[in-house]
N, C-alpha and C positions, 0 to 999 in steps of 0.2 A: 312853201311850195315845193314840190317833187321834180324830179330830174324830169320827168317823163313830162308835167305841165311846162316845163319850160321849154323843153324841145320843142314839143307840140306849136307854143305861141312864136317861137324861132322859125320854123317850117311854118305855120300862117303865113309870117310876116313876108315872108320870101315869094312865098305863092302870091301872096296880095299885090306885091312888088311886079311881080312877072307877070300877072291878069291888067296891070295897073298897064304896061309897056304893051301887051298886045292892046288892050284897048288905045292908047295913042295912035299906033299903026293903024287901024281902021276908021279914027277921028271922032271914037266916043269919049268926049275928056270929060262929059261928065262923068262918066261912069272909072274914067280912069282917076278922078280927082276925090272920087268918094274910096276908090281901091289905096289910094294913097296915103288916105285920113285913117281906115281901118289899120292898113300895116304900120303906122305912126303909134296910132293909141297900143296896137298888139306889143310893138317892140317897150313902150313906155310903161305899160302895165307888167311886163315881163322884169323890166330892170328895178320897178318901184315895187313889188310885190316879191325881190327876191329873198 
């Protein structure tokens, strides 16, 4: 995998993280619980595929 796909799924996971916490504040936890599961598998595919 390349520097640049790794950052890329670094900077997802973070954004994922950060949509996941706005959604709590507004009281979408669905949608905050699926932002969660993405930046989970982002960061796990990142460290398994390096």
């Amino acid at each position: 995998m390349t520097n640049l796909m790794r950052t890329f799924l670094a900077v997802a996971a973070v954004a994922l993280m950060l949509f996941a916490v706005g959604a709590m504040l507004v009281d979408e936890f669905m949608v905050a619980g699926v932002s969660f599961l993405g930046a989970t598998f982002a960061i796990y595919y990142r460290e398994t595929r390096a």
